[in-house]
N, C-alpha and C positions, 0 to 999 in steps of 0.2 A: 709638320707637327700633327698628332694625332690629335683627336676630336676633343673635348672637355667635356665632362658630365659620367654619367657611369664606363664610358669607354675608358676614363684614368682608375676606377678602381683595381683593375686586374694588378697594376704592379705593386701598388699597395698592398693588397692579398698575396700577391705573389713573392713579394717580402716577406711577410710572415709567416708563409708555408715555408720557405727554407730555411726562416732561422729556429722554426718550429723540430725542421729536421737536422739542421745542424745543434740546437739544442740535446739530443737523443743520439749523436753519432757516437760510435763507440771511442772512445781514448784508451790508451796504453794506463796501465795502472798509476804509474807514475805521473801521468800530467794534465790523469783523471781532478785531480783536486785546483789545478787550476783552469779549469773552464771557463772560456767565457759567458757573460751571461748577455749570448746572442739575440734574444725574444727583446729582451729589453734595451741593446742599443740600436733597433730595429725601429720598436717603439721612439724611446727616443728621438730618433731622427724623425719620423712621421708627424710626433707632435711640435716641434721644434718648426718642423717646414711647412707644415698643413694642420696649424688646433682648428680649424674650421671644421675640417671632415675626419680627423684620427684623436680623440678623446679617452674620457672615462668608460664610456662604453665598450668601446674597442679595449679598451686596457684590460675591464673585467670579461669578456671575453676569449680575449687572447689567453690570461692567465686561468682561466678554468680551461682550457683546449692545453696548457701547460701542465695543469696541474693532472690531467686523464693520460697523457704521452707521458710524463714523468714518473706515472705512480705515487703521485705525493699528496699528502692528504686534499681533501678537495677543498679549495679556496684559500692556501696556504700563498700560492703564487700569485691567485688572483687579488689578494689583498694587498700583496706586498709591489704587484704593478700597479693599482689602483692609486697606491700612497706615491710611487715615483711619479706616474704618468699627472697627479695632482701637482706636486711639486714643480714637473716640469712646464706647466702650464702658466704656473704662477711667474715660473723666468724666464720664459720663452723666447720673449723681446730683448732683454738681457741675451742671452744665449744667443741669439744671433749674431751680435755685436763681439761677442767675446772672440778672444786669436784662440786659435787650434790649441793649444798648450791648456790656456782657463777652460776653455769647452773641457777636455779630458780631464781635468781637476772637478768639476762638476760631476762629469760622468762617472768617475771616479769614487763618488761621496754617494750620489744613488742607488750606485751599483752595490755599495756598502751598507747604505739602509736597505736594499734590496735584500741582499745576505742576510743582516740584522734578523729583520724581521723573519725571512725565514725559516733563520737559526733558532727564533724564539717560539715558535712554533712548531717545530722538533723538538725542541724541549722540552714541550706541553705534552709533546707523546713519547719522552722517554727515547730519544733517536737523535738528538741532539749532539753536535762535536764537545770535545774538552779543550778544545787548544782554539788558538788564532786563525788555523789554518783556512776557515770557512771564508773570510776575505781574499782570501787568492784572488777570486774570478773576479773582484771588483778590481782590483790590480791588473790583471791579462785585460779586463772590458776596456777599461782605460788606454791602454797602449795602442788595440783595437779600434779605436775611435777614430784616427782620422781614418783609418783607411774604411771602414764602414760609410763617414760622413761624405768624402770623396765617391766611391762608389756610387751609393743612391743616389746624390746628389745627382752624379751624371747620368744615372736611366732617369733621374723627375725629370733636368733639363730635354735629355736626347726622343723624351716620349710627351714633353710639354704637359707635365702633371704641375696641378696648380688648383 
Protein backbone atom coordinates (compact mmCIF):
# COMPACT_ATOMS: atom_id res chain seq x y z
CA UNK A 1 0.00 0.00 0.00
CA UNK A 2 1.29 3.36 -0.66
CA UNK A 3 2.03 5.84 2.02
CA UNK A 4 -1.15 8.01 3.50
CA UNK A 5 -0.91 11.75 3.78
CA UNK A 6 -0.13 14.03 0.72
CA UNK A 7 1.32 10.94 -1.17
CA UNK A 8 -2.76 9.89 -1.78
CA UNK A 9 -3.56 13.23 -3.21
CA UNK A 10 -2.04 12.62 -6.74
CA UNK A 11 -5.01 10.14 -7.73
CA UNK A 12 -7.44 12.40 -6.51
CA UNK A 13 -5.88 15.22 -8.72
CA UNK A 14 -5.40 12.83 -11.18
CA UNK A 15 -9.15 12.10 -11.36
CA UNK A 16 -10.01 15.37 -11.92
CA UNK A 17 -7.56 16.18 -14.55
CA UNK A 18 -9.10 13.34 -16.77
CA UNK A 19 -12.54 13.99 -16.20
CA UNK A 20 -11.54 17.62 -16.69
CA UNK A 21 -10.34 16.28 -20.21
CA UNK A 22 -12.75 14.00 -20.91
CA UNK A 23 -15.26 16.74 -20.10
CA UNK A 24 -13.73 18.84 -23.33
CA UNK A 25 -13.17 15.83 -25.70
CA UNK A 26 -14.61 16.27 -28.93
CA UNK A 27 -18.21 14.22 -29.67
CA UNK A 28 -19.67 13.54 -33.01
CA UNK A 29 -22.46 16.03 -33.46
CA UNK A 30 -25.07 13.71 -32.73
CA UNK A 31 -24.04 12.48 -29.20
CA UNK A 32 -22.70 15.94 -28.58
CA UNK A 33 -25.99 16.58 -26.55
CA UNK A 34 -25.76 13.62 -24.43
CA UNK A 35 -22.60 14.15 -22.57
CA UNK A 36 -21.72 13.04 -19.63
CA UNK A 37 -21.28 15.22 -16.84
CA UNK A 38 -17.83 13.54 -16.18
CA UNK A 39 -16.28 16.48 -13.59
CA UNK A 40 -19.18 15.85 -11.38
CA UNK A 41 -19.46 11.98 -11.18
CA UNK A 42 -15.73 12.24 -10.35
CA UNK A 43 -16.73 14.68 -7.76
CA UNK A 44 -19.19 12.68 -6.67
CA UNK A 45 -17.48 9.65 -5.88
CA UNK A 46 -14.53 11.74 -3.93
CA UNK A 47 -17.16 13.19 -1.81
CA UNK A 48 -19.04 10.11 -1.12
CA UNK A 49 -15.62 8.16 -0.18
CA UNK A 50 -13.49 10.91 1.21
CA UNK A 51 -15.89 14.38 2.68
CA UNK A 52 -12.96 14.65 4.99
CA UNK A 53 -10.41 15.79 2.18
CA UNK A 54 -12.77 16.47 -1.24
CA UNK A 55 -15.50 19.16 -0.21
CA UNK A 56 -16.78 22.56 -1.07
CA UNK A 57 -13.68 23.81 -1.70
CA UNK A 58 -12.62 21.54 -4.10
CA UNK A 59 -16.10 21.60 -5.84
CA UNK A 60 -15.68 25.52 -6.19
CA UNK A 61 -12.45 24.92 -7.60
CA UNK A 62 -12.90 22.36 -9.74
CA UNK A 63 -15.91 24.15 -11.27
CA UNK A 64 -14.17 27.44 -11.97
CA UNK A 65 -11.05 25.14 -13.80
CA UNK A 66 -14.67 23.93 -15.63
CA UNK A 67 -15.99 26.83 -16.27
CA UNK A 68 -12.18 28.45 -18.19
CA UNK A 69 -11.84 24.66 -20.18
CA UNK A 70 -15.44 25.06 -21.19
CA UNK A 71 -15.81 28.61 -22.06
CA UNK A 72 -18.80 29.12 -20.02
CA UNK A 73 -19.58 31.89 -18.18
CA UNK A 74 -17.39 32.09 -15.15
CA UNK A 75 -18.82 30.51 -12.02
CA UNK A 76 -21.76 29.10 -13.93
CA UNK A 77 -20.32 25.38 -13.19
CA UNK A 78 -18.68 26.47 -10.19
CA UNK A 79 -22.00 27.23 -8.62
CA UNK A 80 -23.82 24.53 -9.78
CA UNK A 81 -21.00 21.87 -8.27
CA UNK A 82 -21.03 23.86 -5.15
CA UNK A 83 -25.02 23.07 -4.79
CA UNK A 84 -24.33 19.18 -5.84
CA UNK A 85 -21.18 18.57 -3.98
CA UNK A 86 -23.46 20.44 -0.74
CA UNK A 87 -26.17 18.04 -1.32
CA UNK A 88 -23.94 15.22 -1.58
CA UNK A 89 -22.50 15.84 1.74
CA UNK A 90 -25.54 16.06 3.37
CA UNK A 91 -26.22 12.07 2.03
CA UNK A 92 -23.34 10.78 2.01
CA UNK A 93 -23.92 8.18 4.76
CA UNK A 94 -27.00 7.50 3.01
CA UNK A 95 -25.14 6.97 -0.24
CA UNK A 96 -23.00 4.50 0.96
CA UNK A 97 -25.55 2.33 2.08
CA UNK A 98 -27.54 2.60 -0.96
CA UNK A 99 -27.46 -0.59 -3.92
CA UNK A 100 -25.91 0.62 -7.23
CA UNK A 101 -29.32 1.06 -8.95
CA UNK A 102 -30.56 4.04 -5.79
CA UNK A 103 -26.84 5.45 -5.90
CA UNK A 104 -27.53 6.10 -9.92
CA UNK A 105 -31.13 7.28 -9.09
CA UNK A 106 -29.45 9.93 -6.89
CA UNK A 107 -26.74 10.66 -9.39
CA UNK A 108 -29.22 10.87 -11.53
CA UNK A 109 -31.38 13.76 -9.91
CA UNK A 110 -27.83 15.93 -9.22
CA UNK A 111 -26.77 15.51 -12.38
CA UNK A 112 -30.25 17.07 -13.27
CA UNK A 113 -29.95 19.93 -10.85
CA UNK A 114 -26.47 20.13 -12.16
CA UNK A 115 -27.99 20.82 -15.81
CA UNK A 116 -30.94 22.84 -14.17
CA UNK A 117 -29.02 25.20 -12.86
CA UNK A 118 -26.88 25.52 -15.64
CA UNK A 119 -29.56 25.81 -17.96
CA UNK A 120 -30.68 28.65 -15.80
CA UNK A 121 -27.85 30.44 -16.19
CA UNK A 122 -27.74 30.36 -19.91
CA UNK A 123 -30.82 31.84 -19.76
CA UNK A 124 -29.70 34.72 -17.97
CA UNK A 125 -27.31 35.29 -21.04
CA UNK A 126 -29.75 34.63 -23.76
CA UNK A 127 -27.86 31.07 -24.78
CA UNK A 128 -30.14 28.95 -23.20
CA UNK A 129 -31.95 25.58 -24.83
CA UNK A 130 -35.72 25.53 -25.73
CA UNK A 131 -36.53 21.87 -25.32
CA UNK A 132 -35.79 19.17 -22.65
CA UNK A 133 -33.01 18.10 -24.47
CA UNK A 134 -30.34 19.82 -21.81
CA UNK A 135 -31.01 16.64 -19.24
CA UNK A 136 -29.56 14.09 -21.62
CA UNK A 137 -26.17 14.05 -19.75
CA UNK A 138 -28.02 13.58 -16.42
CA UNK A 139 -29.35 10.45 -17.96
CA UNK A 140 -25.82 9.12 -19.82
CA UNK A 141 -24.11 10.46 -15.99
CA UNK A 142 -26.50 8.05 -14.49
CA UNK A 143 -25.94 4.85 -16.60
CA UNK A 144 -22.12 5.85 -16.10
CA UNK A 145 -22.10 5.53 -12.54
CA UNK A 146 -21.48 2.27 -11.75
CA UNK A 147 -18.80 1.90 -13.83
CA UNK A 148 -17.17 5.34 -12.68
CA UNK A 149 -17.90 3.99 -8.98
CA UNK A 150 -16.34 0.58 -9.70
CA UNK A 151 -13.34 2.02 -11.38
CA UNK A 152 -12.04 4.70 -8.61
CA UNK A 153 -13.13 2.55 -6.17
CA UNK A 154 -10.44 0.15 -7.15
CA UNK A 155 -7.40 2.67 -7.87
CA UNK A 156 -8.56 4.24 -3.78
CA UNK A 157 -8.62 0.42 -2.75
CA UNK A 158 -5.32 -0.82 -5.15
CA UNK A 159 -3.24 2.66 -4.11
CA UNK A 160 -4.94 2.49 -0.16
CA UNK A 161 -6.44 6.12 -0.42
CA UNK A 162 -8.27 6.96 2.57
Amino acid sequence: MVDQGPNAYWLVLASFFCALILAVLPFPHWLAWGRPEWVLLVLVYWVIALPQRVGLITALLLGLMLDVVEGAVIGQNAFALVVVTLLALLLYQRLRVFSLAQQAAIVFVLAGLNQMICQWVQNLEGAGSTTLMFLLPAFSSALLWPFVLHLLRGLRRLYGVS
